[in-house]
C-alpha positions, 0 to 999 in steps of 0.5 A: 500500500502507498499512502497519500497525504492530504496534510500536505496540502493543508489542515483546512481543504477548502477550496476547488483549485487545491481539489484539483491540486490534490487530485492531479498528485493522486491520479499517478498513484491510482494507475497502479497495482497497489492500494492507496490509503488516503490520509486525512490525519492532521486535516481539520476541514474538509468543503464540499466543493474540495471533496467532489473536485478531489475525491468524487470526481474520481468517478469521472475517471473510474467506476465506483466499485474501482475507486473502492478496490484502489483506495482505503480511506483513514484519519477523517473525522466526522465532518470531514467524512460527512463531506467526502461521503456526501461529495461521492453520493451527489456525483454518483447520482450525477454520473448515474443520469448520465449514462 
C-alpha cells in the first residue's frame, strides 16, 4: 500500500483549485497495482466543493466499485467524512443520469 497525504496540502481543504491540486498528485498513484490509503490525519476541514473536485470526481475517471478496490480511506473525522461521503453520493447520482 502507498499512502497519500492530504496534510500536505493543508489542515483546512477548502477550496476547488487545491481539489484539483490534490487530485492531479493522486491520479499517478491510482494507475497502479497497489492500494492507496488516503490520509486525512492532521486535516481539520474538509468543503464540499474540495471533496467532489478531489475525491468524487474520481468517478469521472473510474467506476465506483474501482475507486473502492484502489483506495482505503483513514484519519477523517466526522465532518470531514460527512463531506467526502456526501461529495461521492451527489456525483454518483450525477454520473448515474448520465449514462
Amino acid at each position: 500500500m502507498v499512502r497519500f497525504s492530504f496534510a500536505n496540502f493543508g489542515k483546512d481543504l477548502g477550496t476547488r483549485q487545491l481539489g484539483v491540486k490534490a487530485r492531479n498528485a493522486l491520479m499517478p498513484l491510482l494507475s497502479k497495482d497497489e492500494r492507496v490509503v488516503l490520509d486525512f490525519t492532521g486535516v481539520n476541514v474538509v468543503s464540499n466543493s474540495f471533496a467532489d473536485e478531489c475525491i468524487a470526481k474520481l468517478l469521472m475517471e473510474m467506476s465506483l466499485d474501482e475507486l473502492k478496490s484502489k483506495t482505503t480511506f483513514t484519519g477523517l473525522n466526522k465532518i470531514a467524512e460527512a463531506c467526502v461521503l456526501t461529495a461521492l453520493q451527489r456525483r454518483y447520482m450525477v454520473i448515474k443520469r448520465q449514462s
